[in-house]
ROTIPA-834509 format. One line per field, with one value per residue (C-alpha): residue number from 0; residue in one letter; x, y, z. Coordinates in nm, 3 decimals, decimal comma. Example, Ala and Ser with C-alpha at 12.3 -4.5 7.8 and 13.67 -1.06 7.14 Angstrom:
2
k c(0 / 1);
r c(a / s);
x c(1,230 / 1,367);
y c(-0,450 / -0,106);
z c(0,780 / 0,714);
% end
This chain:
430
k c(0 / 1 / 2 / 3 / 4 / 5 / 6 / 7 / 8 / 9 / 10 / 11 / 12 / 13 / 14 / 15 / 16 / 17 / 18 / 19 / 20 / 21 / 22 / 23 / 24 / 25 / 26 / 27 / 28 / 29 / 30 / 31 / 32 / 33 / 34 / 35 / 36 / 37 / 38 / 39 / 40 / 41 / 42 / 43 / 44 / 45 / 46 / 47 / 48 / 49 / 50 / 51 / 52 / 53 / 54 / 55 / 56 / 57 / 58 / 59 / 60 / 61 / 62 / 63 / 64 / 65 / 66 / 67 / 68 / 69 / 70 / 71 / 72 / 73 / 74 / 75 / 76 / 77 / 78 / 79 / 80 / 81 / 82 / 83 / 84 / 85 / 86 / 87 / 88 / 89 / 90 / 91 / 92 / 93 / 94 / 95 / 96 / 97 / 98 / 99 / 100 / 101 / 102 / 103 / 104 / 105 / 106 / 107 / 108 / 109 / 110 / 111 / 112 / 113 / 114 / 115 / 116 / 117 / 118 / 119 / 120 / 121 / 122 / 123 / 124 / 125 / 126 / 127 / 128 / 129 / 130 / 131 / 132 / 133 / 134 / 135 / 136 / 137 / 138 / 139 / 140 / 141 / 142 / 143 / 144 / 145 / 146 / 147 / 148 / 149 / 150 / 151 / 152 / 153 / 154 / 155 / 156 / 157 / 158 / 159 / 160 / 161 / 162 / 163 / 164 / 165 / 166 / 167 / 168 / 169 / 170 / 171 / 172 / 173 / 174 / 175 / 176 / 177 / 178 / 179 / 180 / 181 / 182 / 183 / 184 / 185 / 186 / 187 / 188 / 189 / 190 / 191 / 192 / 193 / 194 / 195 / 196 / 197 / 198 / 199 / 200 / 201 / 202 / 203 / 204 / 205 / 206 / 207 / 208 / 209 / 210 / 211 / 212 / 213 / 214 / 215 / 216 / 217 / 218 / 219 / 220 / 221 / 222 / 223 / 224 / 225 / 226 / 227 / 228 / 229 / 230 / 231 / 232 / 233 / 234 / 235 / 236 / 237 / 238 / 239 / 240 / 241 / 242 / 243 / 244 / 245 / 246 / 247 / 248 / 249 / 250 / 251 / 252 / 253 / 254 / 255 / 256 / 257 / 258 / 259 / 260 / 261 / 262 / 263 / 264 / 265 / 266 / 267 / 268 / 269 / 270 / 271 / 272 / 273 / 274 / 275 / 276 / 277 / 278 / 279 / 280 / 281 / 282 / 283 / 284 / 285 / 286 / 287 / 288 / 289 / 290 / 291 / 292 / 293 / 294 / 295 / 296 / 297 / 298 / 299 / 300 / 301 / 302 / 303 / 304 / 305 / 306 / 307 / 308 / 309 / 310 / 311 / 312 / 313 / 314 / 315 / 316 / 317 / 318 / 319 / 320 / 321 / 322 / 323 / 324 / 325 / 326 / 327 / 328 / 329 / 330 / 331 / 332 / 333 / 334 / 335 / 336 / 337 / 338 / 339 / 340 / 341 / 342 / 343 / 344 / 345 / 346 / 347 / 348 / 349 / 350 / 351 / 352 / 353 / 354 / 355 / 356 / 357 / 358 / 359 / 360 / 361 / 362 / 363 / 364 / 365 / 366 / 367 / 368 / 369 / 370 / 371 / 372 / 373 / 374 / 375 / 376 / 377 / 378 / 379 / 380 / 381 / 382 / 383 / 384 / 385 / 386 / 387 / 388 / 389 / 390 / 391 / 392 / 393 / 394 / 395 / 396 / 397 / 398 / 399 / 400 / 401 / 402 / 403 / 404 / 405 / 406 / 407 / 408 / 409 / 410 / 411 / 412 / 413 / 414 / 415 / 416 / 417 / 418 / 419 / 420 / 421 / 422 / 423 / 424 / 425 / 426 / 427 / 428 / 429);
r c(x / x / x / x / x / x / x / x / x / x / x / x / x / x / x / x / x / x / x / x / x / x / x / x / x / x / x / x / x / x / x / x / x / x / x / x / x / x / x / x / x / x / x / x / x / x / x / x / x / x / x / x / x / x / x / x / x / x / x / x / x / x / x / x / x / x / x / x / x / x / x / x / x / x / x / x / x / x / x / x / x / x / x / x / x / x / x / x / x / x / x / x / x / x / x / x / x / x / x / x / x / x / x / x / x / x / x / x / x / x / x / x / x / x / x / x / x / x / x / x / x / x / x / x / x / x / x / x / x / x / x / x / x / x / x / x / x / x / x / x / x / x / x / x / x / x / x / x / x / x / x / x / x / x / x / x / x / x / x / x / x / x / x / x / x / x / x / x / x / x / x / x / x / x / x / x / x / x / x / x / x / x / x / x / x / x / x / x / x / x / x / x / x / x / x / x / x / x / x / x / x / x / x / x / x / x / x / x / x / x / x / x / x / x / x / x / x / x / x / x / x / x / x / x / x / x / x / x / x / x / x / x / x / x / x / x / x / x / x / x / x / x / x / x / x / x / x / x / x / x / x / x / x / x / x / x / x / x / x / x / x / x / x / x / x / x / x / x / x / x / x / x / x / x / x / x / x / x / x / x / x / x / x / x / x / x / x / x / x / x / x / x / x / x / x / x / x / x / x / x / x / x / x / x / x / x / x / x / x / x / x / x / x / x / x / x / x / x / x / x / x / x / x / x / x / x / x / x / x / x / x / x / x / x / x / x / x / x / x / x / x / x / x / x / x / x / x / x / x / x / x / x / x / x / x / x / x / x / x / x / x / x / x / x / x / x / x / x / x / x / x / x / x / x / x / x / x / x / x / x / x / x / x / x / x / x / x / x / x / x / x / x / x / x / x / x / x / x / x / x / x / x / x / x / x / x / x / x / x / x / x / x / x / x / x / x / x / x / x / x / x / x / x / x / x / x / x / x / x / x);
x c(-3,701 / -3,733 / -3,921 / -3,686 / -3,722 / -3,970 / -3,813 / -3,866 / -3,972 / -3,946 / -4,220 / -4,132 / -4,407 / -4,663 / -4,948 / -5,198 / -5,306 / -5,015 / -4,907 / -5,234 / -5,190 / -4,825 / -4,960 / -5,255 / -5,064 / -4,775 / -5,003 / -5,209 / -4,874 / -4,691 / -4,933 / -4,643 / -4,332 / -4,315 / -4,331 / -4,400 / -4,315 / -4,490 / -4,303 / -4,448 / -4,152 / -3,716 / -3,720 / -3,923 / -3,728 / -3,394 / -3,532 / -3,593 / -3,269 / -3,100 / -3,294 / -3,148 / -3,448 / -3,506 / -3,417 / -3,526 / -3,622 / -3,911 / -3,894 / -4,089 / -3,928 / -4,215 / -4,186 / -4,310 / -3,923 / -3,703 / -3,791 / -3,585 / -3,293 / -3,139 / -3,352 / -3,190 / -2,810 / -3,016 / -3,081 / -2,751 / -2,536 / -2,728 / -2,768 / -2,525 / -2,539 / -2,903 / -3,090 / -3,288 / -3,624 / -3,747 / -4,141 / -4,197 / -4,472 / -4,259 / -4,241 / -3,965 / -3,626 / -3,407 / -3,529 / -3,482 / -3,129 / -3,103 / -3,200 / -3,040 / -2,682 / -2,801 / -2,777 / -3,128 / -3,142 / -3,456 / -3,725 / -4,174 / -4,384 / -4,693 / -5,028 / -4,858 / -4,688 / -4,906 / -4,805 / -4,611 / -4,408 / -4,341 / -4,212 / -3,980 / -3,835 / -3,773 / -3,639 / -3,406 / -3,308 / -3,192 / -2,966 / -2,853 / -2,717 / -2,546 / -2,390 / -2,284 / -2,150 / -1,953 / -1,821 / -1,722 / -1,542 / -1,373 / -1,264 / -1,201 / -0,955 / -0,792 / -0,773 / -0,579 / -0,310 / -0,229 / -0,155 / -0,010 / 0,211 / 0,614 / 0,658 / 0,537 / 0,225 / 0,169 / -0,100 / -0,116 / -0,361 / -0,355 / -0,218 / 0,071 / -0,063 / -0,060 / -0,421 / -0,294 / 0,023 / 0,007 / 0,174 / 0,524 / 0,524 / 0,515 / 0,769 / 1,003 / 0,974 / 0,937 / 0,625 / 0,298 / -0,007 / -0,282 / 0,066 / 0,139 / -0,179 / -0,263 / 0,069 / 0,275 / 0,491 / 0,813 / 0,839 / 0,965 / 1,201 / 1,540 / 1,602 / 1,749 / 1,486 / 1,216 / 1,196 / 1,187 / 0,928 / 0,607 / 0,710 / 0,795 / 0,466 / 0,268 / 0,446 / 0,407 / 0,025 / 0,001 / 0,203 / 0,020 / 0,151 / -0,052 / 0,187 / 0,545 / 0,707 / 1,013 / 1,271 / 1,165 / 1,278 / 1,593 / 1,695 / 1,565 / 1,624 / 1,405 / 1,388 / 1,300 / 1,149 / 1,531 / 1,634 / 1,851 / 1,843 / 1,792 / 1,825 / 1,475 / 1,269 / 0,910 / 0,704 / 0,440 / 0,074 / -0,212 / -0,569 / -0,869 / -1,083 / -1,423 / -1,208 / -0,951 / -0,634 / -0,458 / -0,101 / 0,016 / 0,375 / 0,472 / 0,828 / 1,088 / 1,433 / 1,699 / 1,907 / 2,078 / 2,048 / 2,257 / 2,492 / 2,553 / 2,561 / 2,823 / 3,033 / 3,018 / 3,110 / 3,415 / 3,550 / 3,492 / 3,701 / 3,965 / 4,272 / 4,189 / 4,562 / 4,551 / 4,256 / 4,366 / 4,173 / 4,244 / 4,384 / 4,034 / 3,883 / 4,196 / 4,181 / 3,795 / 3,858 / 4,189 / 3,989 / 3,719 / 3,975 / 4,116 / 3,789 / 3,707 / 4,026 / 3,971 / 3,605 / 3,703 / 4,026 / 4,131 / 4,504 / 4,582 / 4,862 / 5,008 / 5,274 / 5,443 / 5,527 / 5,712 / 5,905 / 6,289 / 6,397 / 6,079 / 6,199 / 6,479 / 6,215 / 5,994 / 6,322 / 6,427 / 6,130 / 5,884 / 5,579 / 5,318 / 5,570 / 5,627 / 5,255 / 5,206 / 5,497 / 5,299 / 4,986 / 5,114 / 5,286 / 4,915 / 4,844 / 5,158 / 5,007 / 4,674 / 4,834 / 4,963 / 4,672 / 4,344 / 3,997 / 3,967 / 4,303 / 4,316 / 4,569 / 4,574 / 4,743 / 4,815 / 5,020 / 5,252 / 5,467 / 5,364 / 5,158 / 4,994 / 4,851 / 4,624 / 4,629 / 4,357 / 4,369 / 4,783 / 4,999 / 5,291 / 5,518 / 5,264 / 5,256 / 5,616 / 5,628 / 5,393 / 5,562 / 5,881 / 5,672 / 5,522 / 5,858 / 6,009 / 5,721 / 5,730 / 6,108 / 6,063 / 5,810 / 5,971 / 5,749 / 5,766 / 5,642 / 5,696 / 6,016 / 6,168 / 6,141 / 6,308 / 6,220 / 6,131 / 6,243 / 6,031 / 6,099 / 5,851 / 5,761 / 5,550 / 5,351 / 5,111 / 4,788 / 4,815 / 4,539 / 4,652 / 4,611 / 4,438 / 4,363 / 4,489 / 4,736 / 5,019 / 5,016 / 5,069 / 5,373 / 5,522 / 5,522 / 5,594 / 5,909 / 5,986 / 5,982 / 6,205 / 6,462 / 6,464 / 6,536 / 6,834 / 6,951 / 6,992 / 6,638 / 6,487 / 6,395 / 6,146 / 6,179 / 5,968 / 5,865 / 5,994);
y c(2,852 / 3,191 / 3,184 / 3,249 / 3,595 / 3,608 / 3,601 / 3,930 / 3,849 / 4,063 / 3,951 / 4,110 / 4,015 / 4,293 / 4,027 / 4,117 / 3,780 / 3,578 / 3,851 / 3,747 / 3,411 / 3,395 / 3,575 / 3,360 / 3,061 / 3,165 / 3,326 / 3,005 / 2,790 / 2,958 / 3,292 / 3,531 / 3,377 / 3,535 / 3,892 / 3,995 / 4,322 / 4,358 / 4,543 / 4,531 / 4,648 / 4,568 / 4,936 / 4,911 / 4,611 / 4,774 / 5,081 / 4,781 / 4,600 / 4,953 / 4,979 / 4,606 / 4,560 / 4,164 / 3,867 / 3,637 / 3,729 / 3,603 / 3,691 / 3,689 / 3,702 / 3,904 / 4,258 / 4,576 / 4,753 / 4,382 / 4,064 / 3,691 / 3,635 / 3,957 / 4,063 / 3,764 / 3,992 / 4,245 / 4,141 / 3,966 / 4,332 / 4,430 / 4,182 / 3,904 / 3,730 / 3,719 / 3,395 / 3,438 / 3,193 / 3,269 / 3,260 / 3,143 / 3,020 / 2,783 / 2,434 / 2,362 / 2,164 / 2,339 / 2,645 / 2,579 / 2,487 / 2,802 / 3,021 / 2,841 / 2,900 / 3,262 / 3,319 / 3,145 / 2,885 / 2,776 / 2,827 / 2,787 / 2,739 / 2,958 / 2,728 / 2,400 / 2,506 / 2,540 / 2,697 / 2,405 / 2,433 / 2,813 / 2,764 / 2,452 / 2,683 / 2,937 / 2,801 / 2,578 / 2,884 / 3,043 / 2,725 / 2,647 / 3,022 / 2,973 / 2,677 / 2,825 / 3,112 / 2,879 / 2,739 / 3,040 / 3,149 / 2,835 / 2,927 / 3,255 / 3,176 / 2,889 / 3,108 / 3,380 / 3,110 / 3,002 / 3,335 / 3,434 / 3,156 / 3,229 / 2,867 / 2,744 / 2,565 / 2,354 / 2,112 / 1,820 / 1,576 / 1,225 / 1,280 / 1,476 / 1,786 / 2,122 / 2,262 / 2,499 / 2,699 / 3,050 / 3,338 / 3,254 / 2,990 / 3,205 / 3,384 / 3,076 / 2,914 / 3,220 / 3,090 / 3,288 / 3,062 / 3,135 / 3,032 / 2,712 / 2,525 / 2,244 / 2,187 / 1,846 / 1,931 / 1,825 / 2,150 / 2,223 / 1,943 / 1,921 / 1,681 / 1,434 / 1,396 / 1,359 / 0,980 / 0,862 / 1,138 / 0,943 / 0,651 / 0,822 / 0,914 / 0,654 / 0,462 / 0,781 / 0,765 / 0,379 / 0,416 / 0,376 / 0,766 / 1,062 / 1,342 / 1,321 / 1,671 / 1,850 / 1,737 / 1,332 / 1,408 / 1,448 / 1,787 / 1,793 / 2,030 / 2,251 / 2,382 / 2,754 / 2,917 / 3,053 / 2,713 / 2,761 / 2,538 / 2,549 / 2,335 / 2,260 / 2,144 / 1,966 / 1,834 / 1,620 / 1,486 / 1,324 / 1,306 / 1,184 / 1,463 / 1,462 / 1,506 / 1,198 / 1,212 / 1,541 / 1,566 / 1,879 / 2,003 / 2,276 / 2,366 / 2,555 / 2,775 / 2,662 / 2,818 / 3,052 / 2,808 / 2,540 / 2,792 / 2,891 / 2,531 / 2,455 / 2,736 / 2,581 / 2,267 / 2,426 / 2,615 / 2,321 / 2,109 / 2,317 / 2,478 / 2,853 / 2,966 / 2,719 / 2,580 / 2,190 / 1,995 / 2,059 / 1,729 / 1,603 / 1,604 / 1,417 / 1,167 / 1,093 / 1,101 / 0,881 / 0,637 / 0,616 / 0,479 / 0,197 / 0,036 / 0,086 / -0,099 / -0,320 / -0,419 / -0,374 / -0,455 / -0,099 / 0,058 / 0,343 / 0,480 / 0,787 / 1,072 / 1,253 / 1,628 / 1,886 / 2,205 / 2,170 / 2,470 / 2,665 / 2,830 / 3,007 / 3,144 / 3,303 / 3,448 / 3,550 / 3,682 / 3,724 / 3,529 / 3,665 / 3,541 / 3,215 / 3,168 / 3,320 / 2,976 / 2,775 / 2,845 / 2,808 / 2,446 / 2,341 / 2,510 / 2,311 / 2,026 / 1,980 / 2,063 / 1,661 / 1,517 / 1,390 / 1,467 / 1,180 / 1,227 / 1,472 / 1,716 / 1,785 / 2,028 / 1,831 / 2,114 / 2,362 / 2,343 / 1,930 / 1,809 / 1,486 / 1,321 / 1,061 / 0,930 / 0,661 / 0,382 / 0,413 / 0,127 / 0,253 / 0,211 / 0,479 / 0,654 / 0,738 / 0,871 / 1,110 / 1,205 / 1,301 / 1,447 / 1,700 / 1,735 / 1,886 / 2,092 / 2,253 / 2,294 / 2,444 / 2,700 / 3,060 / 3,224 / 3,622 / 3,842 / 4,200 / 4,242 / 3,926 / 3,598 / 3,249 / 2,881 / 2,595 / 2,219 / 1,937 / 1,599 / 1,350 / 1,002 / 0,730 / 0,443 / 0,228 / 0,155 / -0,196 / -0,543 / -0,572 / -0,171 / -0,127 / 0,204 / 0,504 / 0,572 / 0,287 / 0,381 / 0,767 / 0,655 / 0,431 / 0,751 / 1,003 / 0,782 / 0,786 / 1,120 / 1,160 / 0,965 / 1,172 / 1,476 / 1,274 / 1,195 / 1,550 / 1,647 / 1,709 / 1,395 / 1,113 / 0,788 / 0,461 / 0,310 / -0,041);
z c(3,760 / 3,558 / 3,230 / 2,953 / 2,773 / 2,490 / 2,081 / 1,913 / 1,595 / 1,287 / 1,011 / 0,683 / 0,495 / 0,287 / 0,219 / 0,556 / 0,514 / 0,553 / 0,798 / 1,033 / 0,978 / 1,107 / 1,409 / 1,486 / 1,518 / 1,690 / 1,933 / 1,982 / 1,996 / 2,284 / 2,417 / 2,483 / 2,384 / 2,109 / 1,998 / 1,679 / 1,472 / 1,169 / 0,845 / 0,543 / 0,282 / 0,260 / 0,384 / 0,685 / 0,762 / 0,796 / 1,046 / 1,309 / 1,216 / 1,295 / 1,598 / 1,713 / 1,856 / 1,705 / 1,784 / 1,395 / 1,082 / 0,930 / 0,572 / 0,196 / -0,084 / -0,279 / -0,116 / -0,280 / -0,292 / -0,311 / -0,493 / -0,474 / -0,284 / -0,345 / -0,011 / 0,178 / 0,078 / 0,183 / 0,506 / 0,579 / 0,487 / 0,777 / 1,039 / 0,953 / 1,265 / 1,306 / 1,250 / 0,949 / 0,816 / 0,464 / 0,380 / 0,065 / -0,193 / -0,366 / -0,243 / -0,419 / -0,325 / -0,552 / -0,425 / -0,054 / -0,125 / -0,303 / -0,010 / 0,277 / 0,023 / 0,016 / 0,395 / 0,523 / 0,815 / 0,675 / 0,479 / 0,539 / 0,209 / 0,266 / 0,320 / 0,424 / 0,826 / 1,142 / 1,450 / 1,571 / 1,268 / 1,241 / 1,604 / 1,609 / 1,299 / 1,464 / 1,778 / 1,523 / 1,351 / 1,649 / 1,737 / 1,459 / 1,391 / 1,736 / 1,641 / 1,339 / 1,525 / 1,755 / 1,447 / 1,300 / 1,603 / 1,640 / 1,319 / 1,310 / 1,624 / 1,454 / 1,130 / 1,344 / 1,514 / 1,204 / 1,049 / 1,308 / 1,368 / 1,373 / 1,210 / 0,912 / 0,867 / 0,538 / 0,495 / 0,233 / 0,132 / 0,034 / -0,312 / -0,130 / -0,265 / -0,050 / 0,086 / 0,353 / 0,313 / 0,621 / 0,554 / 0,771 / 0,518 / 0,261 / 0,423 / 0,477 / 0,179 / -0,057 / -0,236 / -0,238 / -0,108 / -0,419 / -0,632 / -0,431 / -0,332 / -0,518 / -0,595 / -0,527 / -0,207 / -0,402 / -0,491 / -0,076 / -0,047 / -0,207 / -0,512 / -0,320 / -0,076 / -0,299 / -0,391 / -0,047 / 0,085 / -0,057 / 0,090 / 0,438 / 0,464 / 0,420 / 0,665 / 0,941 / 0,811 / 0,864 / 1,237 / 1,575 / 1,658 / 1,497 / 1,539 / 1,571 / 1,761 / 1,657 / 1,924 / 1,798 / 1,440 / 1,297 / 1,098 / 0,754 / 0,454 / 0,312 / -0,052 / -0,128 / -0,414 / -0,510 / -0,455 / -0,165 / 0,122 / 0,469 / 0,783 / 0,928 / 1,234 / 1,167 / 1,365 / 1,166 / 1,243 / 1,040 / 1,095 / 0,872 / 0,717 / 0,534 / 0,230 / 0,323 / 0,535 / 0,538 / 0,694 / 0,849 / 0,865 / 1,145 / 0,988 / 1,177 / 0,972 / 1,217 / 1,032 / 1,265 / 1,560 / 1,318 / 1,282 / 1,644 / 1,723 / 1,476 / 1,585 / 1,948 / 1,856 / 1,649 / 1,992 / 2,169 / 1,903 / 1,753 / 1,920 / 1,884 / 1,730 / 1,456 / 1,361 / 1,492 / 1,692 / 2,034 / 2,242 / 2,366 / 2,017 / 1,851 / 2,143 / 2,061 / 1,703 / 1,722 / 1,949 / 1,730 / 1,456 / 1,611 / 1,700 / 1,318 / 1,285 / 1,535 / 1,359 / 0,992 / 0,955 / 0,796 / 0,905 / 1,087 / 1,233 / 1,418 / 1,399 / 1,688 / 1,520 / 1,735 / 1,639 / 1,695 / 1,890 / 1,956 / 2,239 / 2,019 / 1,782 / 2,055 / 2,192 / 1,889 / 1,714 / 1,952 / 2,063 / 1,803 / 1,527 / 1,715 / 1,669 / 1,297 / 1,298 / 1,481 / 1,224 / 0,931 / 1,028 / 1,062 / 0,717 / 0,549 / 0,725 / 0,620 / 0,275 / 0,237 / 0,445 / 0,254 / 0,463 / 0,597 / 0,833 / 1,153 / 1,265 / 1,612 / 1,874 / 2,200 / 2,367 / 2,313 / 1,989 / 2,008 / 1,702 / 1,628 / 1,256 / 1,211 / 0,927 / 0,827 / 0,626 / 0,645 / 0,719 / 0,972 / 0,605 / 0,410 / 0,741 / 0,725 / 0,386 / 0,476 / 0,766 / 0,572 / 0,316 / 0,559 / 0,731 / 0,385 / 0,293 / 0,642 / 0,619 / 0,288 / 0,398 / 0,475 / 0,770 / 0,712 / 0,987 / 1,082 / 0,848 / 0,937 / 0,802 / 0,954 / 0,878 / 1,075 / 1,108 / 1,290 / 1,441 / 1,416 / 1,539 / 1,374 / 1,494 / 1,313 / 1,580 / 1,669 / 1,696 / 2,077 / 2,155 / 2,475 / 2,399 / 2,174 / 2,408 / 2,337 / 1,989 / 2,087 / 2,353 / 2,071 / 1,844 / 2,125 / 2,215 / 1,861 / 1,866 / 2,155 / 1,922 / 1,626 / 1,898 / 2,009 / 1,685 / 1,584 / 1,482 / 1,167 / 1,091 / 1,127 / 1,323 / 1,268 / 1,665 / 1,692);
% end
């Protein structure tokens, strides 16, 4: 096994003394471990920290051109990472403290070390400057994945207040991070949310998980500085700090993705001439009803709606005005229905309403309510103009319904007999 290289040491000390002394007992400790280069002034000292050619400082405070800890800055401007042991003649706790705050790893009072001492300092310097290194590193690193993060990264402690806020936070949430620390983080969430966040938290804190990601939580709102709002991922954790739990938040603007998703579930809902729900999403919807019904005991009830004579209006205006027609029947429409109702385009010039909470009775009267509005409505295009008449067909949904369907054949054959009696008007299913 090699023998490990011997530690350069630079003495800074201008008593020849104290200088010899030093010397003496490292040199009786551990013969040629250590190497020692004398300098008696701050001066001196910083032509062999140029030179690099140390490996500790050993250092008095009570030089010729520096006095008190202003040589410690002195040193550390030059050779911050180099472990650093400051000789003194005060044996003094106060002091100590003092000097290890002002960049020391430790400190000898002159007349009470021998050579075992000077060297387990030493050696402990060393390590504990490499630790502190590592540490430093460690943080440094962390430090740079945090600012450099896409997301944003917001820390709170116990008292919900926020210790950490990086800069794509600042970004997101508008807020500088010297103008938001220490503040309650109520001042992120919208009003709404804010009785029920404390509360939230402390059961996530008192929960067998630590950290919660973003595809296990459901969307939440964020509140910016301008007071807009914005749709959110965040994933959560909590750990326990020196300082008492700490939560951290890794937030996510969604924004744009809520947006896109929105507008795919729109094309994949909604008949792309006017705006109805296409046949599959009035099907779901309108099945989705009469189990309510079936569970709560609320009404609901269906209307058959087609165009009398389409055909002739293509033929005799052309399909882009047959479809400016077909449009603005669904605007007329949704007119005389309340939000809670559905419109729905099941093919063709073929229309269907559902119409919640409406006995097959109410049903009707909104079915001939629609049919006059529509009938009243003049469609202009391209010069010309023409109106439009409907037949429609109403069914209420029924306790024995298998499914959606019987109450949309007892309409649709409705339907079939307001076209045989000469159209234009509505027909109740038997």
């Amino acid at each position: 096994m090699s023998e490990p290289p011997p530690i350069r040491v630079l003495l800074v000390e201008d008593n020849p003394g104290d200088a010899r002394l030093v010397r003496e007992l490292l040199r009786d400790e551990d013969a040629g471990r250590f190497v020692i280069d004398h300098v008696d002034s701050l001066r001196a000292a910083g032509e062999r920290l140029a030179e690099g050619t140390c490996d500790v400082v050993l250092l008095d405070l009570s030089l010729p051109d520096s006095r008190g800890f202003g040589t410690i800055s002195s040193i550390r401007a030059q050779a911050p990472r180099l472990p650093l042991i400051v000789l003194t003649g005060l044996d003094d706790v106060d002091f100590a403290v003092a000097a290890v705050e002002a960049g020391a790893q430790d400190f000898l009072v002159k007349g009470q070390f021998e050579g075992g001492t000077i060297r387990r300092a030493i050696l402990y310097a060393i390590t504990r400057l490499a630790l502190e290194e590592r540490v430093r590193l460690s943080e440094e690193r962390l430090k740079g994945i945090i600012e450099l993060a896409h997301d944003g990264i917001v820390v709170i402690d116990g008292d919900h207040r926020i210790s950490m806020f990086n800069p794509a936070a600042e970004r997101l949430f508008g807020y500088r991070a010297d103008e938001i620390l220490g503040q309650p983080i109520d001042l992120l969430l919208p009003t709404a949310a804010r009785p029920h966040h404390g509360r939230q938290m402390e059961a996530f804190a008192a929960a067998r998980d630590s950290s919660r990601p973003m595809t296990e939580r459901p969307t939440v709102t964020g509140l910016r500085r301008d007071g807009t709002e914005f749709a959110a991922e965040v994933s959560i954790s909590h750990f326990a700090s020196p300082d008492g739990r700490l939560f951290t938040a890794v937030v996510r603007d969604i924004t744009d993705r809520r947006r896109a998703e929105e507008e795919l579930h729109r094309l994949a809902t909604t008949d792309p001439l006017t705006g109805a729900a296409n046949r599959r999403a009035f099907m779901e919807r309108a099945d989705l009803e009469l189990a309510r019904m079936r569970r709560y005991g609320d009404a609901v009830s269906l209307v058959m709606l087609d165009v009398d004579h389409f055909k002739r209006v293509n033929d005799r205006h052309g399909h882009a005005a047959g479809d400016t027609a077909l449009t603005l029947l669904v605007e007329e429409c949704g007119g005389q229905l309340r939000d809670t109702d559905l419109i729905g385009r099941l093919g063709g010039e073929e229309f269907a309403l559902l119409l919640t909470g409406a006995t097959a009775e109410a049903a009707f009267q909104i079915a001939e309510r629609v049919r006059h509005t529509i009938a009243a409505r003049v469609v202009e295009v391209e010069g010309t103009s023409f109106s439009l008449t409907v037949s429609m067909g109403v069914s209420g949904c029924r306790d024995d319904d298998i499914s959606i369907e019987q109450a949309l054949g007892r309409a649709d054959h409705a339907l079939y007999q307001a076209k045989a009696r000469g159209r234009d008007r509505s027909v109740m299913a038997a």
